[in-house]
MARZA-9035 format. One line per field, with one value per residue (C-alpha): x, y, z; residue number from 0. Coordinates in nm, 2 decimals, decimal comma, padded with zeros to 4 digits. Layout:
xx <- [X	...]
yy <- [Y	...]
zz <- [Z	...]
num <- [NUM	...]
// end
This chain:
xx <- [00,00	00,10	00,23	-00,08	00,11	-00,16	-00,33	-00,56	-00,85	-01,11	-01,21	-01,03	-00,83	-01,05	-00,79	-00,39	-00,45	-00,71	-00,56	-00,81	-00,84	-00,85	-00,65	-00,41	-00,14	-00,33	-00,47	-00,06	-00,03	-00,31	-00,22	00,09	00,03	-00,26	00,03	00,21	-00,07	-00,24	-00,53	-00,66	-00,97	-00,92	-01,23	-01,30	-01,57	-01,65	-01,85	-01,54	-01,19	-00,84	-00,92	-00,72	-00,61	-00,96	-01,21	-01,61	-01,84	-01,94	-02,02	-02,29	-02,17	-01,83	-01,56	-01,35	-01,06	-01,02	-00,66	-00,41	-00,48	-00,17	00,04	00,37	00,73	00,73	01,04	01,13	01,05	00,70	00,64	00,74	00,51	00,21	00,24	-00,05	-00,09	-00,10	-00,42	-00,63	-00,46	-00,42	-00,18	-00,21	00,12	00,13	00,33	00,30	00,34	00,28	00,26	00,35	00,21	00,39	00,16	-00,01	00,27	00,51	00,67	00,53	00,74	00,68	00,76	00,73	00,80	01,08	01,37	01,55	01,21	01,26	01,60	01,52	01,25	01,41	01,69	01,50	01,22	01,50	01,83	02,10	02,18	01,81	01,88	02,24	02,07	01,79	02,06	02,26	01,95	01,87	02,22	02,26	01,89	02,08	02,28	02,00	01,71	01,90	01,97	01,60	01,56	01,20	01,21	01,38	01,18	01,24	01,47	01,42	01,55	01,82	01,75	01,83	02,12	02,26	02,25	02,42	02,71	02,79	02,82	03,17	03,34	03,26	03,12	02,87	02,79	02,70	02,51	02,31	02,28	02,11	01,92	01,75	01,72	01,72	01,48	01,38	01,50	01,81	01,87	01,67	01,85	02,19	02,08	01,83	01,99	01,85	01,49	01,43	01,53	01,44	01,14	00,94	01,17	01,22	00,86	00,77	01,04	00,94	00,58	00,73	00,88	00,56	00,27	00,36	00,48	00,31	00,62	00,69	00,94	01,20	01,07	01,37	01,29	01,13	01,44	01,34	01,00	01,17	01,45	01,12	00,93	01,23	01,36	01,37	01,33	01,58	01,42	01,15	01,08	00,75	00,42	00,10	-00,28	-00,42	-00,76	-01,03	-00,88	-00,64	-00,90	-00,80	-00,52	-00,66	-00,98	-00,68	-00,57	-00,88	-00,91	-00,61	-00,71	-01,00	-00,87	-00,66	-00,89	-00,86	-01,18	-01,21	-01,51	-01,66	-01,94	-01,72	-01,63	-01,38	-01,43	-01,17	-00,87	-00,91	-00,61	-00,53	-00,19	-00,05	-00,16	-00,36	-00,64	-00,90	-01,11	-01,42	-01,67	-01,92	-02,26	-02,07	-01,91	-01,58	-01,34	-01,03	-00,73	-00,33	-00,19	-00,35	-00,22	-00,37	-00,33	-00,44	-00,19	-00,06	-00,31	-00,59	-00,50	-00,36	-00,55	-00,84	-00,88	-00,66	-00,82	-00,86	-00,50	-00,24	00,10	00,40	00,57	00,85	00,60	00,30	00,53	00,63	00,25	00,16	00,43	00,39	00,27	-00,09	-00,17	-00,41	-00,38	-00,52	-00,91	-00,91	-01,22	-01,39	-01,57	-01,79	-01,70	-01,94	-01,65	-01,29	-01,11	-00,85	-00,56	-00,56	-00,43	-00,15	-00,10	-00,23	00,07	-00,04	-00,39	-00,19	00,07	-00,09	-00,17	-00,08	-00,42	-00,42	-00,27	00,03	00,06	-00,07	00,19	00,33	00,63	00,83	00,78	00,42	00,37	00,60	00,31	00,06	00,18	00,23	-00,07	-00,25	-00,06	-00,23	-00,53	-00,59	-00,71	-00,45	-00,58	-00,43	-00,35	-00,12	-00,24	-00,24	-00,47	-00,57	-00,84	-00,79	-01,03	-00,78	-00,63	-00,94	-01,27	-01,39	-01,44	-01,68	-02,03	-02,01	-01,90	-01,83	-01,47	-01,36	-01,11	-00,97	-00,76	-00,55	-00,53	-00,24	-00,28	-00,58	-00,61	-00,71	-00,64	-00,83	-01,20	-01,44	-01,70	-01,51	-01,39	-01,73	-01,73	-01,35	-01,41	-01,64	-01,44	-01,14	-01,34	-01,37	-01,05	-00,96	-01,15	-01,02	-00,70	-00,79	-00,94	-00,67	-00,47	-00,83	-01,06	-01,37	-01,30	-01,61	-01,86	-01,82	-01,90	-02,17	-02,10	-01,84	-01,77	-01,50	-01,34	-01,12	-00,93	-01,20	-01,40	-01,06	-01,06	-01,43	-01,41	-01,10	-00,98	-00,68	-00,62	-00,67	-00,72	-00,37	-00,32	00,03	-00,01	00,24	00,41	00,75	00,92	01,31	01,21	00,92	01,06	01,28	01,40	01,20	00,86	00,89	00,77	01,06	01,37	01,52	01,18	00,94	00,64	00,63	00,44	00,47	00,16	00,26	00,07	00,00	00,19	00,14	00,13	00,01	00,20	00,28	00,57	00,88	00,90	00,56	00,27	00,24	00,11	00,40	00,27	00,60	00,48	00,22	00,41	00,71	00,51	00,37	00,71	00,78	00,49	00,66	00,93	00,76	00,56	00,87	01,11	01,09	01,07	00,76	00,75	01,00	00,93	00,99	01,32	01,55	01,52	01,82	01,91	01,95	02,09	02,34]
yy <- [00,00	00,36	00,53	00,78	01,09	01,14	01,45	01,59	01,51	01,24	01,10	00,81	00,71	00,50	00,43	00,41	00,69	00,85	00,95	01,27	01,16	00,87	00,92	00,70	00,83	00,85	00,46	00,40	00,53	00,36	00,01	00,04	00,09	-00,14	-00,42	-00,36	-00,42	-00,03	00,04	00,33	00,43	00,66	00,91	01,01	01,34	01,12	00,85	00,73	00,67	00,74	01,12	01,24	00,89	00,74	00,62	00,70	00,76	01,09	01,01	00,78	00,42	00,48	00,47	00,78	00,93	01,31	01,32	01,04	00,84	00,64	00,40	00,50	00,37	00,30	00,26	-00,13	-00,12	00,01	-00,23	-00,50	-00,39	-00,35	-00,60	-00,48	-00,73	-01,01	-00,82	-00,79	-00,52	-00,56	-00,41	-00,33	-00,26	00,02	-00,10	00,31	00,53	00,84	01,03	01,35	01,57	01,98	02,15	02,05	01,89	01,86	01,50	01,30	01,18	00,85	00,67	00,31	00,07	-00,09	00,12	00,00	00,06	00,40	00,49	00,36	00,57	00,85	00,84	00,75	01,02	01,31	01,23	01,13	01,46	01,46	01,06	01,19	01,44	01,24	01,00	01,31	01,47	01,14	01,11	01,45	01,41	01,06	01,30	01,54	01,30	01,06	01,40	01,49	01,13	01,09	00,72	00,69	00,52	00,64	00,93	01,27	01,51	01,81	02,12	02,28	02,50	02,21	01,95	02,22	02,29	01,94	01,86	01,64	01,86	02,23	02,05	01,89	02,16	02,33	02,09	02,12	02,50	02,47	02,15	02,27	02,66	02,68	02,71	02,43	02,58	02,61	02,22	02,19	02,40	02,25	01,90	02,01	02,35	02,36	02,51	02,37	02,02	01,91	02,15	01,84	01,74	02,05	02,14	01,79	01,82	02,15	02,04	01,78	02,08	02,26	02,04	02,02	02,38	02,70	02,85	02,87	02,66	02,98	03,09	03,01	02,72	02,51	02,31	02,10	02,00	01,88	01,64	01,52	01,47	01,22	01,07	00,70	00,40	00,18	-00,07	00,03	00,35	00,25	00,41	00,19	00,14	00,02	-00,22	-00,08	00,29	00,45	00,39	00,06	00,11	00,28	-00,02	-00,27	-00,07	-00,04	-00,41	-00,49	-00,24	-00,40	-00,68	-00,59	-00,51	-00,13	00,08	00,31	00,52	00,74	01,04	01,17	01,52	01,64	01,97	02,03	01,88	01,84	01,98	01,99	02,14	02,18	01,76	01,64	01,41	01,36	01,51	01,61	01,57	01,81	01,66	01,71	01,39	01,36	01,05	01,02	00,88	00,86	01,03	01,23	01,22	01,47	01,38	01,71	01,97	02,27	02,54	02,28	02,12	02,43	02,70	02,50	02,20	02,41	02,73	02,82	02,71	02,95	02,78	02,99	03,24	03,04	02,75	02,95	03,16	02,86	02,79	03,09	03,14	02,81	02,84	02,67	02,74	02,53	02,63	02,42	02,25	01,87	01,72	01,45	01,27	00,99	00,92	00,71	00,53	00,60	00,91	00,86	01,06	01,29	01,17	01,32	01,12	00,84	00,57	00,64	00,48	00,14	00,14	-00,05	00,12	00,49	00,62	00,56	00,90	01,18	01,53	01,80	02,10	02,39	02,57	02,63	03,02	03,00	02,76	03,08	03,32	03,09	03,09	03,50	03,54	03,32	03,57	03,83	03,67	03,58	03,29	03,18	03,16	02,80	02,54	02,31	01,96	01,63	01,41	01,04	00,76	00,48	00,28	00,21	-00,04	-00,10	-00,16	-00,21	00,16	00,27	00,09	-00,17	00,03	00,37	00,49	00,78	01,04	01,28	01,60	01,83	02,17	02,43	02,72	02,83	03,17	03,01	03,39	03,56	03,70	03,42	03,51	03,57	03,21	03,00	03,18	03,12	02,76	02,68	02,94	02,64	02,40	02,49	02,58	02,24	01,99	02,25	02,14	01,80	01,80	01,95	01,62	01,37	01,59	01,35	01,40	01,65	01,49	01,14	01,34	01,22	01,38	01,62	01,74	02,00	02,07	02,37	02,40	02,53	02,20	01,96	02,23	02,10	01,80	01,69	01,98	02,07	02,43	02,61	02,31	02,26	01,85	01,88	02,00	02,27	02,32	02,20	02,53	02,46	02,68	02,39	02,06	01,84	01,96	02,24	02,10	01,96	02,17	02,02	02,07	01,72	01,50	01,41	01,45	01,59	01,90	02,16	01,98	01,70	01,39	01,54	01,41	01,56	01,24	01,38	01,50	01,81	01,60	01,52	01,37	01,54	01,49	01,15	00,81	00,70	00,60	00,74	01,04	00,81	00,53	00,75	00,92	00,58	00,45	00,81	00,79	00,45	00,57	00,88	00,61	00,42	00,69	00,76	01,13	01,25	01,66	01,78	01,76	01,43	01,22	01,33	01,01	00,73	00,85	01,25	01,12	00,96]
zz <- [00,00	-00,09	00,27	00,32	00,47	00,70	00,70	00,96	00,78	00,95	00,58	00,54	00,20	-00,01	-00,28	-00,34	-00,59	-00,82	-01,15	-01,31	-01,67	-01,87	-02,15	-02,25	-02,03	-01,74	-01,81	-01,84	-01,48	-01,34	-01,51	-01,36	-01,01	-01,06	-01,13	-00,84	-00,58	-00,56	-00,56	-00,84	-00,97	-01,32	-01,36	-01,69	-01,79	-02,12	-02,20	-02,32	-02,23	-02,46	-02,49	-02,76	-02,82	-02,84	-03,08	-03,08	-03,36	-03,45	-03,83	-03,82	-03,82	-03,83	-03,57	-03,58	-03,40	-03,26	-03,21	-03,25	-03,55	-03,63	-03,37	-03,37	-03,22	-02,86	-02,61	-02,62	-02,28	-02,31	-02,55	-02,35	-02,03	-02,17	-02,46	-02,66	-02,91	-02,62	-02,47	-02,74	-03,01	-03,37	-03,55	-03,93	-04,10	-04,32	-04,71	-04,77	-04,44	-04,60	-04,92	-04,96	-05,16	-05,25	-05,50	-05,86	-06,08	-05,86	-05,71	-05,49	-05,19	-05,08	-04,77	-04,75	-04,46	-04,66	-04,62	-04,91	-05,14	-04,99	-05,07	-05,42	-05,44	-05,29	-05,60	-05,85	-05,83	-05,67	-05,75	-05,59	-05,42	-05,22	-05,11	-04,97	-04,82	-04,62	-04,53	-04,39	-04,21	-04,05	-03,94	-03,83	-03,64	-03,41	-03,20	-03,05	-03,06	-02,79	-02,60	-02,58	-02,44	-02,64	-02,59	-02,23	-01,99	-01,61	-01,65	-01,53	-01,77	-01,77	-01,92	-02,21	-02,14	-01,92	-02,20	-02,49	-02,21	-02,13	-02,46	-02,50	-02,79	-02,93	-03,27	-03,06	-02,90	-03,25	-03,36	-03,05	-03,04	-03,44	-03,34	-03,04	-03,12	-03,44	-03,72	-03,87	-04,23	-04,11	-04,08	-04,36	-04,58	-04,48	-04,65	-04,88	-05,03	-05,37	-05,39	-05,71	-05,68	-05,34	-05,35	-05,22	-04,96	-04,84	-04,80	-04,66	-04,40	-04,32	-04,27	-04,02	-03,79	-03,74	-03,64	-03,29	-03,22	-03,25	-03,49	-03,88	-04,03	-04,07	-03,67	-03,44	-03,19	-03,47	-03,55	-03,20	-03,34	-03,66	-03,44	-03,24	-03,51	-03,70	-03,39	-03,38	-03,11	-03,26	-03,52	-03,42	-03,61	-03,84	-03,83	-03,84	-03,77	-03,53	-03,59	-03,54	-03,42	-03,19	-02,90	-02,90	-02,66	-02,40	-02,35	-02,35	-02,05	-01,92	-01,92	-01,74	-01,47	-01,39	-01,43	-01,18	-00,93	-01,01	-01,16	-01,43	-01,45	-01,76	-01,71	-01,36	-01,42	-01,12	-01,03	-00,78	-00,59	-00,26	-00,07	00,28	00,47	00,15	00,04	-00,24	00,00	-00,27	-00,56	-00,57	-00,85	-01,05	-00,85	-00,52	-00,43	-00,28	-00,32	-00,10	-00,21	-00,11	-00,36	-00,71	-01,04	-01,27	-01,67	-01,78	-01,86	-01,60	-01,64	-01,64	-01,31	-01,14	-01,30	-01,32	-01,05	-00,79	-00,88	-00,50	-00,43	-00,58	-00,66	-00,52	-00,73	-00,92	-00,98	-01,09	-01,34	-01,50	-01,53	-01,68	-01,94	-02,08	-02,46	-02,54	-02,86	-03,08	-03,43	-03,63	-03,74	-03,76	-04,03	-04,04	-04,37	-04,45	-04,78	-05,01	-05,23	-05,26	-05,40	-05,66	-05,72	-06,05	-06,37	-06,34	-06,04	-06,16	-06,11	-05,70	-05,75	-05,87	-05,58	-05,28	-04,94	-05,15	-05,10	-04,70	-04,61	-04,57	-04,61	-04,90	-04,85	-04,99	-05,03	-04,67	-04,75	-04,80	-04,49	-04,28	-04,42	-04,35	-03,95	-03,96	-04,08	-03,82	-03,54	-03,70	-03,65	-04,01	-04,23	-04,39	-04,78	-04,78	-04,54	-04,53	-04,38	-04,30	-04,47	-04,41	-04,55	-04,29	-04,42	-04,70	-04,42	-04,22	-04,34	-04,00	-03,91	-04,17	-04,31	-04,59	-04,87	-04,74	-04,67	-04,36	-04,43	-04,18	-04,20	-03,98	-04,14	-04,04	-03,92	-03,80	-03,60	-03,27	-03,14	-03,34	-03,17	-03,08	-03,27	-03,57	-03,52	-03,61	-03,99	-03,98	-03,92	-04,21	-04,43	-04,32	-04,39	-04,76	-04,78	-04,67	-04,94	-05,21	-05,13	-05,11	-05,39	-05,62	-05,60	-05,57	-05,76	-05,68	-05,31	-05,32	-05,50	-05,23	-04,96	-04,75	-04,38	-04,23	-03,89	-03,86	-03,47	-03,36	-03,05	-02,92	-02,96	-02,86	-02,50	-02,42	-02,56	-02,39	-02,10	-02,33	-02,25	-02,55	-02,71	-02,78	-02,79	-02,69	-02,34	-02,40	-02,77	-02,86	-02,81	-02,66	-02,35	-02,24	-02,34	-02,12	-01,80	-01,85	-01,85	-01,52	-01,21	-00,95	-01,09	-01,11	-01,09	-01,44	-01,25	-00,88	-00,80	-00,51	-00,37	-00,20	-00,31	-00,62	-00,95	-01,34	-01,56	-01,90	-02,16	-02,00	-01,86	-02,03	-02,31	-02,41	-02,68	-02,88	-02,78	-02,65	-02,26	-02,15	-01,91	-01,76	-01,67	-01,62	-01,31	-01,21	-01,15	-00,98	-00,73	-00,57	-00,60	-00,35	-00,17	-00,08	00,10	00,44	00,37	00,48	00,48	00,27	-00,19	-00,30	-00,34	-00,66	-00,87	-00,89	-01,21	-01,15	-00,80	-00,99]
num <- [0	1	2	3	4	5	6	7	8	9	10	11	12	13	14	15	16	17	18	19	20	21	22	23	24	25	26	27	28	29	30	31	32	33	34	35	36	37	38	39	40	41	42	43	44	45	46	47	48	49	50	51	52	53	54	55	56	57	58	59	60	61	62	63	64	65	66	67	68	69	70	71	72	73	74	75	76	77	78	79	80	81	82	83	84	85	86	87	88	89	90	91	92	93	94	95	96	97	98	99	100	101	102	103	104	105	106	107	108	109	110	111	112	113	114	115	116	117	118	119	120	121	122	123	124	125	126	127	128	129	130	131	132	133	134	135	136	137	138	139	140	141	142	143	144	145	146	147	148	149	150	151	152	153	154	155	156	157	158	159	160	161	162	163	164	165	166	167	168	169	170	171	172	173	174	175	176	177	178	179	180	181	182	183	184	185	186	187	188	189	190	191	192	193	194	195	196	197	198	199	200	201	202	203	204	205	206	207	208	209	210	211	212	213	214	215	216	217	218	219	220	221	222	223	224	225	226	227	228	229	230	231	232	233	234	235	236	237	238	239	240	241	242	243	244	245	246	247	248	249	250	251	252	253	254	255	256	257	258	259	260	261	262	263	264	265	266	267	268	269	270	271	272	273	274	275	276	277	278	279	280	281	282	283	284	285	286	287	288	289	290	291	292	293	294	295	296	297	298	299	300	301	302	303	304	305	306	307	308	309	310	311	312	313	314	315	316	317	318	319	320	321	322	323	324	325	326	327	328	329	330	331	332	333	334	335	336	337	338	339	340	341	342	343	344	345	346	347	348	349	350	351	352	353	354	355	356	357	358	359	360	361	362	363	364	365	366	367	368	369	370	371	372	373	374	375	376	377	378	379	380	381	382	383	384	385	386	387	388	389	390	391	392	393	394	395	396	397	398	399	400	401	402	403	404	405	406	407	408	409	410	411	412	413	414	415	416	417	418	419	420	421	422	423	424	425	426	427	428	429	430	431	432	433	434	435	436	437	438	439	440	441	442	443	444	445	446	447	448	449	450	451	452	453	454	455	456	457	458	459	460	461	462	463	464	465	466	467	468	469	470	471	472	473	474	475	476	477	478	479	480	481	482	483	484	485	486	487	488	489	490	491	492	493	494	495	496	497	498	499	500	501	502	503	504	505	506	507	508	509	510	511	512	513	514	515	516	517	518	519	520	521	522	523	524	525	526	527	528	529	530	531	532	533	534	535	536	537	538	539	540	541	542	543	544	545	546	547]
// end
C-alpha cells in the first residue's frame, strides 16, 4: 500500500491513488500501479476513455478518431510492459506510411516501410543529391534526438542550457545549439539546399517541424520539433494502424485495470482537488461527491489542473510563473468525412492509384515560404488563404471503421487563427473547412462529389471535448524553452508537483505529446518511488538516475 502521509482530515483514504483523466497516459499510470498491488480508480468526464487517443463515432456508423490516429514507435521497454498485441490489439502494417504531396505537378514523396524501397524511391524520383541528403538529415537528427531522451523510460530530464554545455566537444555543442534553437529551415537548408530540386523534400520536411509547435518553419525554436518529429526508437521506427482505431489502446488498458482489481469510471467530471496542509487528500466531483485517495495524479496539462482544479490554491511564485508562461496554442481545425467510395488521385498522379496502401494518407503541402506566411498570418489573426495539412483515408487499411461500402477520411489543417475574436472564429471555421476539401481536392478531384457527412473541430471543440487548454493537444508546444528539464515543475523529478501527493502524468511532462505511454508510466514508476522513501515533509526524493 501507498504510505498515506496522514493528513488531519477524518475521511479516510479509499484508494492508493485516483488518476483525473482517462486518457491514455493517465490509463498507463493507473495500469501500472494497478500491477504492483495499488489500488486506483481513473475518472473520466466522457463517455469514453483514450481522450485524444480514443475512438467514438461521430459520423454515423463509423468509428472515428479526434486526435491520434496512427500508432507510432514505442520505447522497447513500453512495449514489453504492456504487450498490446498479447491483450487484445491488432496491428495493421502500413506498405506506404505516407505520401506527400507539394503542390499540382510537382513530385510525390513516398515513404514506405521498406527502407530499401525507400532509398530507391528517394533516387530515382529526386536524384542522388536529395537521397544523400535524407541520409545526412537522419544522421545528423541521431545526436540530438537521444539527447531529448524521447524514448527513455524512467529518466528525469536536464534542461536545455545544461545539456548544450555538457556537450563532449565544441562541434557537438553546434550541432546542439542549431538543433535545439534553431529554425527548422536552417537544418533543412543545410541538406536540402537547392529550392528547385528538393522542393518536395524541403517542404515535406518543413511540414514535419511545425505540427507540434506553435512556430513557422523559418521561426527560431522550430528546429526542436523537426528532431522530435524524426527521432527514432531503434528498429522500431514505423508508423501503423491500429484495428479498429487508436482507442484501442486505451480499452486494452482499461481491461487490465480492472482486471486488476482497479476501476475506471466514464461520465465523472472532477471539479476540484481536494487539498489539505499543503496535500492532495482527494477530488471532488461536479454533482458534489468527494473521493479520498493517497496520492492524485492529474493527466491534464498545467493550467488545467492548477488553474483549473486548484483554482482556489495559488502555486508559489516560481511554480505559478512557470505555469503561466507556458505556450498553449491550438492552431489548427481537424475534419472528419464519411465518404461514399474511394477518392483517386488525378491523372496526373495516376501511377499512386496502382501502388498498394498509396491512398491511406500523408501530407498536401506547400512551399516552406508560403507555410512561414501561412503561421504569420494566423498571429495576426488571419485565415490563412491556404493550409497546409495532414490528410488520411484509414479505411484504406481497415474496413472495420466505416459501413459496408463507405470509406472515412480525416484531415488536420495548419494554421488556424485560434487567437483571433471568438465570434469571428465560427465563420473562420467553415471558411477552413472549404478551404480544406479544395486542397484535397486539387490532387483527388472526386473528393467533393463522395462526400456524405463532415464534422469540422477547432481547438475550441478539442478544450471541451478533452480539457486541453486552448485546445492545444500537446499539453504545451514543442518550443526549446518547455521541453525536457523544463517542463517539469521540481527541478530534477518528471512529475512531482509543489503539492505534496500530487503528481502531473500527461504530456505536459517530459517527453511530451504523442502516444507513446511514456509520461504516464514515467510518473507511475515516480509515485513509488515517493511512496517508498521515508521522507515524509519535505518535496519528493530526486530520482536514482539525476541522484546519480
Amino acid at each position: 500500500m501507498i504510505d498515506s502521509r496522514t493528513s488531519n482530515t477524518e475521511q479516510a483514504s479509499q484508494y492508493d491513488a485516483i488518476i483525473v483523466g482517462g486518457g491514455h497516459n493517465g490509463l498507463a499510470a493507473a495500469t501500472v500501479l494497478a500491477r504492483n498491488g495499488r489500488s486506483v480508480l481513473v475518472l473520466e468526464k466522457n463517455n469514453y476513455i483514450g481522450g485524444m487517443g480514443g475512438t467514438r463515432e461521430i459520423l454515423k456508423g463509423c468509428k472515428n478518431e479526434v486526435g491520434a490516429s496512427c500508432f507510432f514507435p514505442l520505447s522497447k521497454e513500453i512495449k514489453d510492459y504492456f504487450d498490446f498485441e498479447a491483450n487484445g490489439v491488432e496491428v495493421i502494417p502500413l506498405p506506404v506510411m505516407s505520401v506527400n504531396l507539394c503542390g499540382v505537378n510537382n513530385r510525390p514523396l513516398l515513404f514506405y516501410k521498406n527502407p530499401a524501397r525507400l532509398a530507391v524511391n528517394v533516387l530515382k524520383t529526386f536524384g542522388f543529391s536529395a537521397m544523400v541528403g535524407f541520409i545526412r538529415l537522419l544522421a545528423f537528427c541521431k545526436y540530438p534526438a537521444q539527447v531529448l531522451d524521447r524514448f527513455t523510460a524512467r529518466r528525469a530530464p536536464r534542461n536545455l542550457e545544461e545539456l548544450i554545455t555538457s556537450a563532449p566537444t565544441a562541434k557537438q555543442r553546434a550541432q546542439l545549439e542549431l538543433a535545439l534553437k534553431g529554425s527548422a529551415m536552417e537544418i533543412i537548408d543545410k541538406f536540402f539546399p537547392d529550392e528547385e530540386k528538393h522542393k518536395e523534400l524541403r517542404s515535406t520536411m518543413a511540414f514535419a517541424a511545425v505540427q507540434g509547435t506553435y512556430k513557422g518553419p523559418y521561426t527560431q525554436g522550430s528546429g526542436l520539433c523537426l528532431i522530435y518529429t524524426l527521432a527514432q526508437e531503434g528498429s522500431e521506427g514505423l508508423m501503423q494502424r491500429v484495428k479498429g482505431g487508436m482507442g484501442k489502446l486505451s480499452e486494452s488498458l482499461q481491461r487490465q485495470i480492472e482486471a486488476l482489481g482497479g476501476e475506471v469510471r466514464v461520465k465523472q467530471q472532477v471539479s476540484r482537488i481536494l487539498v489539505e496542509d499543503n496535500r492532495a487528500i482527494g477530488v471532488e466531483l461536479k454533482n458534489g461527491e468527494r473521493l479520498y485517495a493517497n496520492i492524485i495524479l492529474s493527466n491534464l496539462d498545467k493550467p488545467a489542473t492548477f488553474k483549473g482544479l486548484l483554482a482556489d490554491y495559488p502555486l508559489a511564485e516560481p511554480y505559478q510563473r512557470k505555469v503561466d508562461a507556458a505556450n498553449h496554442n491550438g492552431a489548427y481545425v481537424h475534419m472528419l468525412f464519411k465518404l461514399k467510395g474511394l477518392p483517386d488521385y488525378a491523372p496526373e498522379l495516376d501511377a499512386l492509384n496502382q501502388i498498394e496502401g498509396a491512398r491511406f494518407g500523408g501530407a498536401m503541402v506547400m512551399d516552406p515560404k508560403e507555410m512561414q506566411a501561412c503561421y504569420e498570418a494566423c498571429t495576426r489573426g488571419e485565415l490563412p488563404p491556404k493550409l497546409p495539412l495532414a490528410f488520411q483515408i484509414p479505411t484504406v487499411m481497415d474496413s472495420s471503421l466505416a459501413p459496408e461500402g463507405y470509406h472515412i477520411a480525416s484531415a488536420y489543417g495548419f494554421y488556424f487563427p485560434c487567437g483571433a475574436d471568438k465570434s469571428l472564429r465560427g465563420r473562420m471555421r467553415d471558411r477552413a473547412a472549404e478551404i480544406i476539401i479544395d486542397h484535397i481536392s486539387e490532387h483527388m478531384p472526386n473528393f467533393r462529389a463522395l462526400i456524405t457527412d463532415q464534422a469540422i473541430f477547432s481547438s475550441d471543440h478539442f478544450e471541451s471535448m478533452h480539457g486541453a487548454t486552448n485546445g492545444d493537444w500537446t499539453h504545451g508546444s514543442l518550443h526549446p524553452e518547455q521541453m525536457m528539464g523544463e517542463r517539469c515543475l521540481v527541478e530534477g523529478t518528471g512529475h512531482v508537483t509543489p503539492i505534496a501527493n500530487l503528481f502531473l502524468c500527461g504530456a505536459c511532462c517530459h517527453p511530451g505529446p504523442g502516444v507513446t505511454f511514456l509520461p504516464g508510466y514515467n510518473c507511475a514508476h515516480e509515485v513509488m518511488q515517493y511512496a517508498s522513501s521515508a521522507v515524509t515533509d519535505e518535496a519528493a526524493p530526486v530520482p536514482e538516475e539525476r541522484a546519480a
